[in-house]
DOKOLLUM-897722 format. One record per residue: residue number from 1; x, y, z of N, C-alpha, C, O in turn. Coordinates in steps of 0.05 Angstrom, whole numbers, always signed. Layout:
BEGIN
R    k     npx     npy     npz    capx    capy    capz     cpx     cpy     cpz     opx     opy     opz
R  NUM       X       Y       Z       X       Y       Z       X       Y       Z       X       Y       Z
...
REM end
This chain:
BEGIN
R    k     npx     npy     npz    capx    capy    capz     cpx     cpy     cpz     opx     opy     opz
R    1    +419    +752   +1607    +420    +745   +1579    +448    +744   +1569    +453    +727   +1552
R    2    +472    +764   +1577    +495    +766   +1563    +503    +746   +1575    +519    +735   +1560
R    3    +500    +730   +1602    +518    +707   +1621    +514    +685   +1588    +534    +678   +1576
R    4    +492    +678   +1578    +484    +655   +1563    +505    +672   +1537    +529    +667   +1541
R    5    +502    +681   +1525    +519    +690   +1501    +551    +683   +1508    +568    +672   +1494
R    6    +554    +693   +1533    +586    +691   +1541    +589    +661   +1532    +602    +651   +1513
R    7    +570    +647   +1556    +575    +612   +1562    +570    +597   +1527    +578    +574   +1523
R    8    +559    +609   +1510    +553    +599   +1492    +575    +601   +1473    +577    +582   +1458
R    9    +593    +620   +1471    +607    +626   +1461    +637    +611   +1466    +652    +600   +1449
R   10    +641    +614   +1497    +659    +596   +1511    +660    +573   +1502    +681    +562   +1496
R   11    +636    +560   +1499    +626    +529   +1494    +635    +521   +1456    +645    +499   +1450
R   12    +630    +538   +1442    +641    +539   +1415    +663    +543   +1409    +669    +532   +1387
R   13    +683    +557   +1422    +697    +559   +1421    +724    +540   +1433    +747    +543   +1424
R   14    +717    +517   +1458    +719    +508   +1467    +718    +475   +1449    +737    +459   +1449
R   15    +699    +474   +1440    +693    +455   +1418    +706    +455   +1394    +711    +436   +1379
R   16    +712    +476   +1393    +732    +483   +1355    +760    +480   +1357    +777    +487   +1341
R   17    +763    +469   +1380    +795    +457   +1394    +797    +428   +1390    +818    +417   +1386
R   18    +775    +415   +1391    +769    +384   +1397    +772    +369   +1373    +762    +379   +1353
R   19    +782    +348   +1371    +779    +332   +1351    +779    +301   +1357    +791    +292   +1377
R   20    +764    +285   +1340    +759    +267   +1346    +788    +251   +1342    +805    +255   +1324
R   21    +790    +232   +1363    +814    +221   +1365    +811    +192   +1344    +830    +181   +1335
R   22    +783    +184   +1337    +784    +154   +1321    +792    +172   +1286    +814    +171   +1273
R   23    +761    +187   +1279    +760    +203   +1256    +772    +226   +1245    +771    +233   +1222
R   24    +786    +242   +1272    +801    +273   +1261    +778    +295   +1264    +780    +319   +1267
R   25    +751    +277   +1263    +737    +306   +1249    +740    +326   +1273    +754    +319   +1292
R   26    +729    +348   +1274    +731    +375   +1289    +690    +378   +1293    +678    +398   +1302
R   27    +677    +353   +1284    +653    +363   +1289    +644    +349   +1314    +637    +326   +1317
R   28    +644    +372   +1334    +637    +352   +1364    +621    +359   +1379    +615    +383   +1381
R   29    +610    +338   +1394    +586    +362   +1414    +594    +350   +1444    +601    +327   +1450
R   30    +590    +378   +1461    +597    +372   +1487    +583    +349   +1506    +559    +351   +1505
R   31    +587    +339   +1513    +575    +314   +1530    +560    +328   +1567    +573    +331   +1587
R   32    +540    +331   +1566    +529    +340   +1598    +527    +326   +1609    +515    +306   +1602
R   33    +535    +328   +1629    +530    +304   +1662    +509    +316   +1680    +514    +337   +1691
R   34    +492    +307   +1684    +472    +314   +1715    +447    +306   +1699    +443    +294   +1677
R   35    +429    +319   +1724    +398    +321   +1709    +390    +342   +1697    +390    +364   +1709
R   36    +384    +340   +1671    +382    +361   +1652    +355    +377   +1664    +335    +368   +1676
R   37    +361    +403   +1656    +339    +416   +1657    +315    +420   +1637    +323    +411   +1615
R   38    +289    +431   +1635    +277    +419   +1611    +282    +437   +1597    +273    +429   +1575
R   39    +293    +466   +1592    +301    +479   +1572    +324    +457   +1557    +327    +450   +1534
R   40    +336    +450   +1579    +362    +425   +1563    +348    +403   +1548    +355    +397   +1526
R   41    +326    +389   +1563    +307    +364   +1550    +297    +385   +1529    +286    +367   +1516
R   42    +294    +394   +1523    +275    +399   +1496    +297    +415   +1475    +293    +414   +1451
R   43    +316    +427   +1485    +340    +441   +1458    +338    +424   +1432    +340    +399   +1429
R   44    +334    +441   +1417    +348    +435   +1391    +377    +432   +1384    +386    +424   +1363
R   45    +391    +438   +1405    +415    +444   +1401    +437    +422   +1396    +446    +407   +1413
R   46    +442    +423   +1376    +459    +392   +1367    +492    +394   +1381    +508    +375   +1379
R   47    +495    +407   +1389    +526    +414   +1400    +522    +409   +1424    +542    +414   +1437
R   48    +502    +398   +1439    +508    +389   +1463    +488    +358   +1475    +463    +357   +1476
R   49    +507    +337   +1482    +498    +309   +1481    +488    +303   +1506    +499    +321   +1518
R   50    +476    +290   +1522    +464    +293   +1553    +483    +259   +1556    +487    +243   +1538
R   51    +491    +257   +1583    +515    +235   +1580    +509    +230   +1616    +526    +227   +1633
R   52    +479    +229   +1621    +473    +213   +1646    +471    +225   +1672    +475    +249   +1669
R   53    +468    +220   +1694    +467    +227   +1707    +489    +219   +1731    +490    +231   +1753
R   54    +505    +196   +1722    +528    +185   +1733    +556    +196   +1723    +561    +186   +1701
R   55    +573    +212   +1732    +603    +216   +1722    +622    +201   +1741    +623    +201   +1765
R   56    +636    +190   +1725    +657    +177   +1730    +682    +197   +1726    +679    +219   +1716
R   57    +713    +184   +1736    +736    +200   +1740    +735    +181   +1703    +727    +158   +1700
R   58    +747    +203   +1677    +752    +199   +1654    +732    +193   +1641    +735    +178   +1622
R   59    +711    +203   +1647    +680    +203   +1629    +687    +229   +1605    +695    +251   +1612
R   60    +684    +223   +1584    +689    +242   +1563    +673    +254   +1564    +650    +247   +1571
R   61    +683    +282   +1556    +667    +315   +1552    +660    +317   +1527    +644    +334   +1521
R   62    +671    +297   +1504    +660    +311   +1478    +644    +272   +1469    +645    +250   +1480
R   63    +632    +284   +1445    +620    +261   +1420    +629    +267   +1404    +632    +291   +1401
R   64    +640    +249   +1384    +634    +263   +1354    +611    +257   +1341    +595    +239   +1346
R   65    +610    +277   +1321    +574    +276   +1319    +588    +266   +1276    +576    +269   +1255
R   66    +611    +257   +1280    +613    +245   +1253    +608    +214   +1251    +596    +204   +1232
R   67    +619    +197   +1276    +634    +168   +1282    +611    +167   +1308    +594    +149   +1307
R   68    +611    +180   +1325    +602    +178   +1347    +620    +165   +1367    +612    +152   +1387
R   69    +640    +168   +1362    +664    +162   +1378    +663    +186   +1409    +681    +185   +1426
REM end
């Protein structure tokens, strides 16, 4: 249970660094690569965007959740 608090925290904190490069804003959500798990398919969690199951070399880590840039 504390591993998820750590990673959760990391992840927020991690995010409150980011800014959108079109809009400025600082409201972003992380971008996931793979096959989600279904705790992941079903989150409520708006801070993190599911971004396929294909990564490429320079596939972005964040969204903005203002522009969607």
């Amino acid at each position: 249970m504390s591993d998820k608090i750590i990673d959760l925290d990391e992840r927020r904190k991690a995010r409150d660094t980011v800014c959108c490069p079109i809009c400025r804003s600082k409201d972003v959500a992380r971008i996931v690569y793979g096959y989600p798990s279904d705790e992941l398919l079903h989150s409520k969690d708006d801070d993190i965007q599911l971004g396929g199951c294909v990564v490429f070399e320079g596939s972005p880590e964040f969204q903005c959740k203002h522009c969607g840039c």
